[in-house]
C-alpha positions in Angstrom: 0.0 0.0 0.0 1.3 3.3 -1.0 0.7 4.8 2.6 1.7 8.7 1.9 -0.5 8.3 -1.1 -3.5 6.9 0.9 -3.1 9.9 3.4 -3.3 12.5 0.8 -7.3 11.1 0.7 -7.3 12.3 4.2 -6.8 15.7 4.7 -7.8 16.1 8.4 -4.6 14.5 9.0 -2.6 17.3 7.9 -3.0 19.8 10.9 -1.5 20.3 13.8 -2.4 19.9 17.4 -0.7 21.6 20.2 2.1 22.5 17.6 2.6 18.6 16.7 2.0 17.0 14.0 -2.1 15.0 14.5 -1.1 11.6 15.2 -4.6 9.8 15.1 -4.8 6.3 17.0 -8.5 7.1 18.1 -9.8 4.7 15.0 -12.1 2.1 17.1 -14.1 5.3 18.1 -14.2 6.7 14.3 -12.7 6.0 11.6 -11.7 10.1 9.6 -12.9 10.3 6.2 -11.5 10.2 2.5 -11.9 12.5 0.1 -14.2 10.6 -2.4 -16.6 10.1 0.6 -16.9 13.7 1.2 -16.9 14.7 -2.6 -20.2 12.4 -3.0 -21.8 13.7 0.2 -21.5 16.8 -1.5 -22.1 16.1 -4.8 -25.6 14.7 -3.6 -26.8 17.9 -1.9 -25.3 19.8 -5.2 -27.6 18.0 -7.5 -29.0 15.3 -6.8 -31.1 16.1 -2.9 -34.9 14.8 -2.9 -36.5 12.9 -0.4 -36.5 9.4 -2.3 -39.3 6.6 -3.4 -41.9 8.9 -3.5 -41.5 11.4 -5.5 -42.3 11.3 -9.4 -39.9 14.0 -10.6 -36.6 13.5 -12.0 -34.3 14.6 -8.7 -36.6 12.4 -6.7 -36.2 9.7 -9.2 -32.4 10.1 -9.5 -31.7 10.1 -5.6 -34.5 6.7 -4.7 -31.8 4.9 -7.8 -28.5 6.3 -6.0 -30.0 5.3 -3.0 -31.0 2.1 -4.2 -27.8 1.1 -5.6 -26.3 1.8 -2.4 -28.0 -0.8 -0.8 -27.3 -3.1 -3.8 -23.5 -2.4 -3.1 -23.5 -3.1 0.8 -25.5 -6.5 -0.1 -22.7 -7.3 -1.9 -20.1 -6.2 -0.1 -21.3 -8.6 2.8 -22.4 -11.0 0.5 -26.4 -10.9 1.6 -28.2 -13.3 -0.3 -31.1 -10.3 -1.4 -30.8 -6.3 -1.1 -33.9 -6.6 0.8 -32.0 -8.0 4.0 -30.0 -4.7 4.1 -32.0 -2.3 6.7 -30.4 1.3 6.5 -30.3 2.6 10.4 -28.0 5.3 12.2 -25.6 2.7 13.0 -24.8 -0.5 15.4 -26.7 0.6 18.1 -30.3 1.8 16.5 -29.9 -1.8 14.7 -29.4 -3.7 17.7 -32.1 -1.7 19.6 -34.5 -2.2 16.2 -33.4 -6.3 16.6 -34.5 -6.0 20.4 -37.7 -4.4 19.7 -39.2 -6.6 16.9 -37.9 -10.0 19.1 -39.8 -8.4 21.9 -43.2 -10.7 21.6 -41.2 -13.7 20.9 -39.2 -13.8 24.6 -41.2 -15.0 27.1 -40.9 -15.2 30.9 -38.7 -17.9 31.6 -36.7 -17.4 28.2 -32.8 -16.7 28.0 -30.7 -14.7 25.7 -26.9 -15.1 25.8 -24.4 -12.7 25.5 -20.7 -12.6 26.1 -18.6 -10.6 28.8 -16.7 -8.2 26.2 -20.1 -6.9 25.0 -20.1 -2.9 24.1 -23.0 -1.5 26.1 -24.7 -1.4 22.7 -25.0 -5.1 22.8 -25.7 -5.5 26.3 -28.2 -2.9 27.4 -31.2 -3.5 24.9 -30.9 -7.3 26.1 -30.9 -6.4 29.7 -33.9 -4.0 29.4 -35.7 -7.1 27.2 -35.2 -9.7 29.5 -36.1 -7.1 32.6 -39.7 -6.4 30.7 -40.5 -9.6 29.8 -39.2 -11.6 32.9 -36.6 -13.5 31.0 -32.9 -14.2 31.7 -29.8 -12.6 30.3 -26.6 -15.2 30.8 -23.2 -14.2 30.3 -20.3 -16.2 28.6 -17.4 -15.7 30.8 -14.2 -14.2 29.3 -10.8 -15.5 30.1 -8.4 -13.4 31.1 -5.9 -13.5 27.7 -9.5 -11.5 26.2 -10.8 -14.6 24.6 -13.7 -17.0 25.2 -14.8 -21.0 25.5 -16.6 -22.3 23.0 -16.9 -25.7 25.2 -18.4 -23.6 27.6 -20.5 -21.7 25.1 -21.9 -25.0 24.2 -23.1 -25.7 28.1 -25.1 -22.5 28.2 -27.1 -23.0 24.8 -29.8 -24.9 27.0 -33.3 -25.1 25.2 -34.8 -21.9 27.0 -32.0 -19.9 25.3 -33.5 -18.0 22.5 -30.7 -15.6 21.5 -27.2 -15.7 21.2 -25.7 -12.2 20.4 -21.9 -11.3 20.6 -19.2 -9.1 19.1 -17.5 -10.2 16.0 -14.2 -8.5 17.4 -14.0 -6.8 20.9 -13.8 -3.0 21.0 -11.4 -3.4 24.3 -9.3 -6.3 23.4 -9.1 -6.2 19.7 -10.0 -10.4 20.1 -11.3 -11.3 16.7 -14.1 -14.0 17.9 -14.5 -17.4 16.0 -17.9 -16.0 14.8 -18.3 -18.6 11.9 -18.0 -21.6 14.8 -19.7 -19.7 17.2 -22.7 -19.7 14.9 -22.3 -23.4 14.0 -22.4 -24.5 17.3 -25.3 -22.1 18.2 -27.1 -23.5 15.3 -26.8 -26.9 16.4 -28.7 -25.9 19.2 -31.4 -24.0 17.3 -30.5 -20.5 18.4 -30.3 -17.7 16.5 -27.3 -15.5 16.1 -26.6 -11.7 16.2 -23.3 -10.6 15.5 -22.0 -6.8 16.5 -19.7 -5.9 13.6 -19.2 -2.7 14.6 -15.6 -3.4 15.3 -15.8 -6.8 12.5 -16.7 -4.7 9.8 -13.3 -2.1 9.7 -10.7 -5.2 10.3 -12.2 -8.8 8.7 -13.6 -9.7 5.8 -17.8 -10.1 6.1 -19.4 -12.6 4.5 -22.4 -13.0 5.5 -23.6 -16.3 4.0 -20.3 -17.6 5.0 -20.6 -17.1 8.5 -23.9 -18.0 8.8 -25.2 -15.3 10.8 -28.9 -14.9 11.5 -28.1 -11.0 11.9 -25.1 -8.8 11.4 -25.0 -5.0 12.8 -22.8 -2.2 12.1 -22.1 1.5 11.5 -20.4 3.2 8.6 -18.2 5.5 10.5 -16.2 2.7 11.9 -14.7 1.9 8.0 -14.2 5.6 6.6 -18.2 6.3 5.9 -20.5 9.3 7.4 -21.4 9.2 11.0 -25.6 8.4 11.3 -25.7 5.4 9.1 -25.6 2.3 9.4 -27.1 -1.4 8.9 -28.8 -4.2 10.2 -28.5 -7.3 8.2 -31.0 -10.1 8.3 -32.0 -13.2 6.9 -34.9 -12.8 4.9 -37.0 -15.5 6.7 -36.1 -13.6 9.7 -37.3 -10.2 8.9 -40.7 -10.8 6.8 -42.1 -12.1 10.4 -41.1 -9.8 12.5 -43.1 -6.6 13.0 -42.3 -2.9 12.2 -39.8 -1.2 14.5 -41.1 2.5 14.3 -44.6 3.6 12.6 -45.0 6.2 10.1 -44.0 7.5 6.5 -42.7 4.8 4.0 -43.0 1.8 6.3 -46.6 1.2 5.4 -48.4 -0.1 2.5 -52.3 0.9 3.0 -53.9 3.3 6.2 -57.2 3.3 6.8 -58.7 5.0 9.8 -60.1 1.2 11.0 -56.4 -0.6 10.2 -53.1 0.3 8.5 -50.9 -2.4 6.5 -46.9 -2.3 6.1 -45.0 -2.6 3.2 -42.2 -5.0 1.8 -39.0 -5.6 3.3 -36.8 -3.7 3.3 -39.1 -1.2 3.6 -41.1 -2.5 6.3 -38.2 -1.2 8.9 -37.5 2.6 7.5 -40.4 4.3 8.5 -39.9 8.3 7.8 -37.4 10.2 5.6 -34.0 8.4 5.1 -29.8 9.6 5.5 -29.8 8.8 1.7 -26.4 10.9 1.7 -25.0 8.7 4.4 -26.0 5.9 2.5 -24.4 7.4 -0.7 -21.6 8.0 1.9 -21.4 4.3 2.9 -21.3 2.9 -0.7 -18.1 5.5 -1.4 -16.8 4.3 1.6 -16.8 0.9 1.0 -15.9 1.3 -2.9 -12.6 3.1 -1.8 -11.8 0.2 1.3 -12.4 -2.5 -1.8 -10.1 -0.4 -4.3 -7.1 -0.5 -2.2 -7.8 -3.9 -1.4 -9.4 -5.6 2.2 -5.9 -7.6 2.6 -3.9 -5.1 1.7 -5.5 -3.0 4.7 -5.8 -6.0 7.2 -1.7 -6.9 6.9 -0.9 -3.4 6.7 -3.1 -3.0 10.3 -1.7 -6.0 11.9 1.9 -5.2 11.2 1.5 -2.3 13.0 -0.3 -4.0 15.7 2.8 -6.2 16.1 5.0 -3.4 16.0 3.2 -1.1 18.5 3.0 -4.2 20.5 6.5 -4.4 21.2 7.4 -0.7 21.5 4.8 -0.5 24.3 6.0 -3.6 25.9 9.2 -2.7 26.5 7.9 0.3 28.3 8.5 -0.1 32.9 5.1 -0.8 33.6 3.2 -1.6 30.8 -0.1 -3.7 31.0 -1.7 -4.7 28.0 -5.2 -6.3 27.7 -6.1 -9.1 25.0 -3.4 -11.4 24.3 -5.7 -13.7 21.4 -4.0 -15.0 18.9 -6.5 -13.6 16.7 -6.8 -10.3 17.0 -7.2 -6.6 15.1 -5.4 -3.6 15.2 -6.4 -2.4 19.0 -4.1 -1.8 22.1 -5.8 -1.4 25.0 -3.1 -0.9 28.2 -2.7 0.9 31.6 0.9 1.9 33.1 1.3 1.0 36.9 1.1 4.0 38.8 -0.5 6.1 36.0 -4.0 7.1 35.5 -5.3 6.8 32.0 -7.1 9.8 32.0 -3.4 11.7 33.0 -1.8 9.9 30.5 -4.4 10.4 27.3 -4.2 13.8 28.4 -0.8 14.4 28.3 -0.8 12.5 24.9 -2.9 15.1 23.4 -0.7 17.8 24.4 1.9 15.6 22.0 -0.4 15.9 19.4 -1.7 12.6 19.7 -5.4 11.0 20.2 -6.0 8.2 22.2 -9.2 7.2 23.8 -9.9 6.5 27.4 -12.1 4.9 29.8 -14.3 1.9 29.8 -15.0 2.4 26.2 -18.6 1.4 27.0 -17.6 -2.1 28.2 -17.7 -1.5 32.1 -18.4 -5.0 33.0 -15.6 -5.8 31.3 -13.3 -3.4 33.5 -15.1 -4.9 36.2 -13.8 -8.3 35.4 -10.2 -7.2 35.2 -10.5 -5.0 38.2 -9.7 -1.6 36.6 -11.5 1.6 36.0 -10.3 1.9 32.5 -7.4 1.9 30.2 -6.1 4.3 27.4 -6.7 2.5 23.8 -4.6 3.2 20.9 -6.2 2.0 17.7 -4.9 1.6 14.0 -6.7 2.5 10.2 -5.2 2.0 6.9 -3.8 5.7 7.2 -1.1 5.1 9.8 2.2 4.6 10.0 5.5 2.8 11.8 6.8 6.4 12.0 3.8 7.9 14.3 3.8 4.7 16.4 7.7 5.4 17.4 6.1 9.1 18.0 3.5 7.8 19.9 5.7 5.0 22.1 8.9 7.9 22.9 5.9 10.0 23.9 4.3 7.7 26.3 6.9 7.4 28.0 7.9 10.9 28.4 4.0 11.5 29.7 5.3 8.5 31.8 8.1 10.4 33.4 6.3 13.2 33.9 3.6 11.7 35.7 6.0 9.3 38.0 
């Protein structure tokens, strides 16, 4: 990959902060956008802006077929069997929060849904509230302290009461790219359904939907290089075509009456009001530029300098790191003894240089390794060997400092 070439496509990377050069490790919590994303965004509200499907004029018809297209090109970009399993949402969360609405009449008291311990809040809250209203019980697949999880133990907690299995594809915190395409056989076997959070999955592996098996896959397009405010839920079509409308309204239905009101076709059926069609224009660029420079191109160029920030960080006094699985993306998440994360991130962007820090929305997973947070350094396709030798000297310089 031609790395200074890829940057030029960036151009929010070019400034400086605090008189230093950006360095921007802050990907897991946004990914900074290219140029031909932003030239589309605009070049849809230059001339092609009309609120889409229903219009019979010529900039309404020209925006429903961009916007239709789009959806074409994320169905294949997954690999969905039918354009009509792609719902268009804000992102990971509305679609999981969609997902636990419709499957709302189908738990009953008594019923379990199964998640796992790294779950972002997104994928843990809308299950706890579910199983809290309708008197179920929400079970959680232990994580082991290397970040990963076991799949023989998985198997013991699909009982027949469990009616939901939902899990990350690769942890937020850890990095730990999960075994999704097993984890779904095995769930399977037992008759469960599967949701999987890509949020994280779809930035750093290759998403095939079919492949994997998935009953659902969520995630949001500002996570691989797209607009924030869009986003999809994938599902099967048998799925979706008996599950009822998520929100009421505009678009979503087929015939209203004053006595009864029918809904319309999938996808349909679940985007009730007036769409982000430039997000989704955004997504489709997005994801056009990632599959121009190639998805393995990215993915060795992001582990390399995973294993390279790796090693800087670990030779600094100190240094914790969390998530040691063998499989995992381009995420560091680490705490130095005697140094509070918030210090240190803050002292980092004085350098110039954005980390996150916190509990990343994963406090019961800080609970479970007995911290209040780390600071999390994360990799895109933009960066480089050179800012992680910035970022390592200037860790431990905030290190000094603070000791």
């Amino acid at each position: 990959m031609d790395i200074e070439h890829i940057r030029k496509d960036f151009p929010i990377l070019n400034q400086q902060v605090n008189g230093k050069p950006l360095v921007y490790f802050d990907n897991a919590a946004t990914t900074q956008k290219p140029l031909p994303v932003i030239q589309r965004i605009t070049d849809y509200y230059l001339h092609e802006n009309s609120n889409v499907h229903r219009g019979v004029h010529h900039l309404s018809l020209v925006a429903t077929e961009a916007y239709e297209k789009a959806r074409s090109f994320v169905a294949n970009y997954i690999n969905a069997e039918d354009s009509k399993e792609i719902i268009f949402t804000r992102g990971t969360t509305e679609s999981v929060n969609l997902l636990a609405t419709v499957l709302s009449p189908w738990i009953q008291a008594g019923d379990e849904i199964v998640i796992s311990g790294m779950e972002h809040h997104s994928n843990l809250v809308p299950w706890q509230q579910l199983c809290e209203r309708n008197k179920a019980r929400l079970k959680v697949l232990p994580v082991d302290l290397d970040g990963t999880i076991d799949l023989n133990f998985l198997k013991k907690m699909l009982t027949p009461q469990v009616k939901l299995l939902a899990i990350t594809h690769i942890s937020n915190v850890l990095g730990t790219i999960n075994p999704v395409k097993e984890i779904v056989r095995i769930a399977h076997e037992q008759g469960v359904p599967v949701l999987l959070d890509g949020a994280q999955g779809i930035a750093h592996a290759k998403v095939d939907v079919q492949d994997i098996g998935a009953d659902f896959y969520a995630f949001s397009g500002h996570k691989i290089y797209a607009p924030m405010g869009i986003g999809i839920l994938y599902g099967r079509f048998t799925w979706l075509r008996r599950l009822p409308p998520y929100q009421f309204g505009g678009e979503m239905i087929d015939k209203v009456s004053f006595e009864k009101t029918t809904f319309n076709e999938l996808p349909y059926k679940y985007e009730a009001g007036t769409p982000n069609v430039a997000g989704a224009l955004g997504l489709e660029a997005a994801l056009r530029y990632v599959e121009e420079i190639g998805l393995d191109n990215i993915f060795d160029h992001e582990d390399k300098l995973l294993q390279y920030a790796t090693k800087k960080l670990q030779d600094i006094e100190g240094m914790r790191i969390f998530g040691h699985a063998k499989d995992k993306a381009a995420v560091i998440s680490f705490l130095i003894n005697g140094v509070h994360p918030y210090d240190l991130g803050m002292l980092l962007d004085q350098m110039g240089i954005a980390v996150r820090t916190g509990h990343h929305c994963a406090e019961p997973l800080m609970d479970f390794y007995g911290i209040q947070g780390t600071v999390r350094s994360s990799f895109g396709m933009y960066n480089t060997m050179e800012e992680i030798d910035v970022f390592a000297d200037a860790v431990e310089k905030a290190v000094q400092m603070l000791r």
